[in-house]
One Martini backbone bead per residue (centre of mass of N, CA, C, O) as a GRO file, in nm:
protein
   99
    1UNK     BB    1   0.093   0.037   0.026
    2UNK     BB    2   0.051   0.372  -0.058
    3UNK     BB    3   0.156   0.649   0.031
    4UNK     BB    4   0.145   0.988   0.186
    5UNK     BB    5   0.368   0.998   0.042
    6UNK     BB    6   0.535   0.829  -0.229
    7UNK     BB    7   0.826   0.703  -0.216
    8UNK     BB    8   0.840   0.524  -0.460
    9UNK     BB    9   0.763   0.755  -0.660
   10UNK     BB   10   1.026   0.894  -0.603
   11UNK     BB   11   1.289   0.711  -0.605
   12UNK     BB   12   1.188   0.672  -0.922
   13UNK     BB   13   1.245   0.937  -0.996
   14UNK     BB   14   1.535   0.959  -0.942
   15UNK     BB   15   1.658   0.716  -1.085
   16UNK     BB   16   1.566   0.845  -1.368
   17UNK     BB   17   1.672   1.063  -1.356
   18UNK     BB   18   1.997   0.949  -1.343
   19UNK     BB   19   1.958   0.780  -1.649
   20UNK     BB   20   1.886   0.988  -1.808
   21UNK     BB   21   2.040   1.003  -2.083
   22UNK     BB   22   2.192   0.724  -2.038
   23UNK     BB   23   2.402   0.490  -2.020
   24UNK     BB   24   2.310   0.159  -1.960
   25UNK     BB   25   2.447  -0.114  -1.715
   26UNK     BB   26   2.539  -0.460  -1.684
   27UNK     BB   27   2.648  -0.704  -1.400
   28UNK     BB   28   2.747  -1.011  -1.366
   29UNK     BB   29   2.812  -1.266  -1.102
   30UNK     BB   30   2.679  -1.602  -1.145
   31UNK     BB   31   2.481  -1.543  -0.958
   32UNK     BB   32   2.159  -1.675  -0.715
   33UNK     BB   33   1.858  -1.529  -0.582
   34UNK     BB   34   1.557  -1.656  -0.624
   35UNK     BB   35   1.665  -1.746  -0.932
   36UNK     BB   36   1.812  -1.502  -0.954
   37UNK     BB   37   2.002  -1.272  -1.089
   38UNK     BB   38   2.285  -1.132  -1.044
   39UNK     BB   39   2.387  -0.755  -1.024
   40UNK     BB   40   2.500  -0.473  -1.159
   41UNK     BB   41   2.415  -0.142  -1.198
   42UNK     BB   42   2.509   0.181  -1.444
   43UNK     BB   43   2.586   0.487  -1.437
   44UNK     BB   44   2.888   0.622  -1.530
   45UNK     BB   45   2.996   0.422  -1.300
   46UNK     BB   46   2.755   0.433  -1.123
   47UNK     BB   47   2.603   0.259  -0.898
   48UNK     BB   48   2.230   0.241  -0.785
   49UNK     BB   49   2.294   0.209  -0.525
   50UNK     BB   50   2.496   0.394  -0.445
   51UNK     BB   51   2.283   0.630  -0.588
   52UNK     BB   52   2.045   0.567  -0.374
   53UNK     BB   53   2.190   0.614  -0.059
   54UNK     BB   54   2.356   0.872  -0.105
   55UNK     BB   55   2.078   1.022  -0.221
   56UNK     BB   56   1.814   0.929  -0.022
   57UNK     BB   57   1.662   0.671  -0.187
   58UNK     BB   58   1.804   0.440   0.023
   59UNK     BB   59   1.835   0.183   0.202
   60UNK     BB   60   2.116  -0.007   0.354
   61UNK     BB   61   2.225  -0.394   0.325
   62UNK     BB   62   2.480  -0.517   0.515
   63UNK     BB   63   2.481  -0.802   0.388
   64UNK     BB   64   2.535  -0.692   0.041
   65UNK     BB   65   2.745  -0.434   0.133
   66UNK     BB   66   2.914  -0.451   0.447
   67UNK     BB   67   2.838  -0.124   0.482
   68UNK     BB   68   2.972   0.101   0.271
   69UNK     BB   69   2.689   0.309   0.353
   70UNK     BB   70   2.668   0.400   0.628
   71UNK     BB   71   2.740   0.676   0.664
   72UNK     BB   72   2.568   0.793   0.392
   73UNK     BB   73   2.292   0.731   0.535
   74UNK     BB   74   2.326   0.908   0.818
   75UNK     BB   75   2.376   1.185   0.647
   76UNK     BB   76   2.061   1.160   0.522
   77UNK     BB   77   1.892   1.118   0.771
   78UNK     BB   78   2.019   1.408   0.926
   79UNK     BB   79   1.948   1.568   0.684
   80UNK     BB   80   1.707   1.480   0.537
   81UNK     BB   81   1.761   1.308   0.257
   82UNK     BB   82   1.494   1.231   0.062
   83UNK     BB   83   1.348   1.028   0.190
   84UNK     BB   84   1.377   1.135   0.510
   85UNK     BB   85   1.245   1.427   0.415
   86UNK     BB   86   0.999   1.304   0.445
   87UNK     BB   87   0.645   1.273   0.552
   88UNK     BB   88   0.664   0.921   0.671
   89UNK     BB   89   0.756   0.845   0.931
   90UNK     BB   90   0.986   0.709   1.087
   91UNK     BB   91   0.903   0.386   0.981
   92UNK     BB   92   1.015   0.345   0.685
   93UNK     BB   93   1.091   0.003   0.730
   94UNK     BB   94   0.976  -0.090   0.915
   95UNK     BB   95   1.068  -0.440   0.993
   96UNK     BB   96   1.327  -0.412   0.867
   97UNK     BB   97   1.622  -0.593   0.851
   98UNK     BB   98   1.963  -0.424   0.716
   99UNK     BB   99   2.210  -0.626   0.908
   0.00000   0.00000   0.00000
């Protein structure tokens, strides 16, 4: 169910403004997730999750980042960017647990 503001389709919005008359590539790292290929997406050379954590518009899952974007999550949390400062309550990830 989408709230108002609706995060996903600012979200969405975010990521197409950043990829808009750029090449989209993709790779593969061989692996599989829930029967799904794994691999990064970039645009200019910039991971879009990299790119969508960075830029406020993404909490990050250290179990498949390592922590490596923990810091500019906190950044954009503190700073209200992005997502952080929509008002749509403070449980933006409900229940799920992303370490």
């Amino acid at each position: 169910m989408r709230g108002s503001p609706d995060v996903y389709a600012a979200a969405s919005n975010a990521l197409a403004d950043f990829t808009a008359e750029r090449a989209v590539t993709c790779e593969l790292n061989g692996k599989k997730s829930y029967d799904r290929l794994i691999g990064t997406r970039s645009a200019l050379g910039t991971d879009f999750g990299t790119f969508m954590i960075e830029s406020g518009w993404s909490g990050g899952w250290k179990r498949f980042s390592g922590g490596k974007h923990a810091a500019a999550e906190k950044v954009m949390r503190t700073d209200r960017r992005g997502l952080w400062g929509l008002s749509c309550g403070e449980d933006l990830l409900g229940s799920r647990k992303y370490d």
